[in-house]
Every structure is written in C-alpha cells, then in structure tokens.
C-alpha positions as a printed Julia matrix, in Angstrom:
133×3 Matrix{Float64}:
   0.0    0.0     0.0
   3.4    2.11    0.54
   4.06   2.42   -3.32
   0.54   3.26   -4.38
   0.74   6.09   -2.17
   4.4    7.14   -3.59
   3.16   6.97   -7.17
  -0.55   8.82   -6.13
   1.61  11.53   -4.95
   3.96  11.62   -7.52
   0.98  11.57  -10.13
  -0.89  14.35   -8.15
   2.58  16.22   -8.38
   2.5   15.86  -11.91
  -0.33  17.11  -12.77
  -0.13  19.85  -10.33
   3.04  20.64  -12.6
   1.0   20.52  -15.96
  -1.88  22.54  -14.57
   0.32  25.24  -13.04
   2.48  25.37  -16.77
  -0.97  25.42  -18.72
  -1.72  29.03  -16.36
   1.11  30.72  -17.75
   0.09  33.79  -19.89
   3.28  35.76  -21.16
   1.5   38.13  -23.65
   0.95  41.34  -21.8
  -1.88  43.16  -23.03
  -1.93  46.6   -23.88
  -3.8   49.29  -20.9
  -7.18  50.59  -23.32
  -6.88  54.69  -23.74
  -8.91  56.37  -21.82
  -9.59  59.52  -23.61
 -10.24  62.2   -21.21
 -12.68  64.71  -22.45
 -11.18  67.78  -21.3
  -7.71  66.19  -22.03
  -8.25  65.65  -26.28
 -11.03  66.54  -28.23
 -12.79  63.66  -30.44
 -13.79  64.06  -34.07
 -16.58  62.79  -35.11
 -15.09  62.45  -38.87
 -11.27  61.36  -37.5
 -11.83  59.06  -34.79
 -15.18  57.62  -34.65
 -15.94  56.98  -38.7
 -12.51  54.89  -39.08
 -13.9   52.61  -35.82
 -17.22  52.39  -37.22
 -15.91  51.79  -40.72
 -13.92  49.06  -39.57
 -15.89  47.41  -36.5
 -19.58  48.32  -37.16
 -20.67  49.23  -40.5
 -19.64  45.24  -41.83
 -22.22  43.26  -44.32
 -24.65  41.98  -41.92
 -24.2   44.68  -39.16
 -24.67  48.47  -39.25
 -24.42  48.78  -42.86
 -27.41  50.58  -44.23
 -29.2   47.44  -45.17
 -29.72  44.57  -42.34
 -29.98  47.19  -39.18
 -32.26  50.4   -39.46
 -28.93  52.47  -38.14
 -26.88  52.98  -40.86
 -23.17  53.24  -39.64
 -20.97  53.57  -43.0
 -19.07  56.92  -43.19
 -22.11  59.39  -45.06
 -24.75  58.3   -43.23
 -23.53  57.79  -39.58
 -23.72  61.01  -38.03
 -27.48  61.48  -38.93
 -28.41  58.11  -38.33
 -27.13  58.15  -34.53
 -28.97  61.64  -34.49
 -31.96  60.51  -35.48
 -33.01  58.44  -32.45
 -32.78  61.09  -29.46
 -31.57  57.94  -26.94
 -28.97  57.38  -28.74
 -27.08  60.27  -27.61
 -27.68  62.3   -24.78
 -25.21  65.23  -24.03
 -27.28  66.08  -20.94
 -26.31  63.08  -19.56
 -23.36  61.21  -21.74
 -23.11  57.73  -19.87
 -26.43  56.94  -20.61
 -26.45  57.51  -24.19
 -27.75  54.3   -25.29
 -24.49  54.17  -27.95
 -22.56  54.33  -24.82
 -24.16  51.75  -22.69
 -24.24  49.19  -25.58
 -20.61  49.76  -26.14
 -19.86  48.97  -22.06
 -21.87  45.77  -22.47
 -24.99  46.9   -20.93
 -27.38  47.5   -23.49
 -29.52  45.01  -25.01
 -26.64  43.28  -27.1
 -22.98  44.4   -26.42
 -21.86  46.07  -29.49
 -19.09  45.64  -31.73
 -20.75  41.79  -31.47
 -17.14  40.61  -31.13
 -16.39  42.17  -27.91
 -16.52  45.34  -26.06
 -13.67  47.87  -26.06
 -12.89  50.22  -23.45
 -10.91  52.39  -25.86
 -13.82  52.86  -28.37
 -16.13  53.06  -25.57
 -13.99  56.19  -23.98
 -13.88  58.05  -27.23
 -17.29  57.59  -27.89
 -18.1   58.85  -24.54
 -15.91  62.04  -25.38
 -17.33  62.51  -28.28
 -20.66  62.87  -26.65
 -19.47  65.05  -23.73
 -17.82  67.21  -25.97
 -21.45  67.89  -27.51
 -21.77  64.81  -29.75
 -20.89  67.6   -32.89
 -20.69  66.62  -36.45
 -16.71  67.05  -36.63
C-alpha cells in the first residue's frame, strides 16, 4: 500500500506541474486609452468613422441594409442623431451608444467584444457635444 501512495503523490505532483504550466500567460496586453474629455477633443469624422468603418458598418451589421442604423461613413452622423436615446449630451453615460458599447445595453456592441478604448472616445465625443466634426 506504501508504493501506491508514492506513485498517487507523484501523479498528483505531476499534474499539479501541468496545470500550473498550462496558467502561464506571457503576452501582456496593452492598458485601453482612456480619452479624457477635457484632455483631447474627439472628431466625429477622425476618430469615430474609421472605428465604425472598420468594427460596425460590416455586411450583416450596421451597414445601411440589415440594421435600421446605418453606420458607414455618409450616413452615420445622422443616423445616430436621429433616435434622441442614442445620444444624450445632458447626460453622456447613458447615451444608449454608450451603454451598448460597455456591455450593458440590449446586445454588447461591436458583437465581437466590447472595447474600453472605443467606448472612452465615444463617450468624449458625446461630452464634448456629440458635434458633427
């Protein structure tokens, strides 16, 4: 009954030895920007159309045709002002843009996963007045 207990532990130790290895993350992943509103004004034209461009206005997203808002580059500044909860400069964190793009609207938007980066110039943008820059 000795052995079994030798090999048990040295099994257990083992494994322990695996699992601990498979825990090991090296990649370090980059802090997201907070953009500070009083720190760096947001354009509408030069920082939010590239991320909407590239994360939102997609075939079978916010591209004129499958959603009613229309996010490609002419179209997206009076789309998001056409629904007045979208945006509200009164009170910018509950702009519903804002709160779907912290994960707590009704579907977390971009689809593929929130971003704190995006989300913090998009919250600039509308503190700064949500203006057609």
């Amino acid at each position: 009954m000795g052995n079994y207990k030798i090999i048990f532990s040295a099994g257990l130790a083992a494994f322990m030895l695996v699992f601990m290895a498979g825990c090991y993350y090296d990649e370090i992943l980059p802090e997201p920007v907070i953009v500070d509103p009083s720190q760096q004004e947001v354009s509408f034209s030069q920082d939010l159309i590239p991320i909407f461009t590239q994360s939102c206005a997609l075939s079978g997203c916010h591209n004129g045709s499958d959603h009613p808002m229309d996010l490609r580059a002419a179209n997206a500044y009076n789309s998001l002002k056409s629904n007045p909860d979208l945006i509200n400069t009164a009170s910018p964190a509950s702009s519903e843009l804002y709160q779907w793009l912290i994960g707590k609207g009704t579907l977390p938007m971009p689809v593929s996963g929130t971003d704190a980066t995006i989300a913090a110039k998009v919250l600039a943008w509308i503190t700064q007045g949500a203006l057609n820059n």
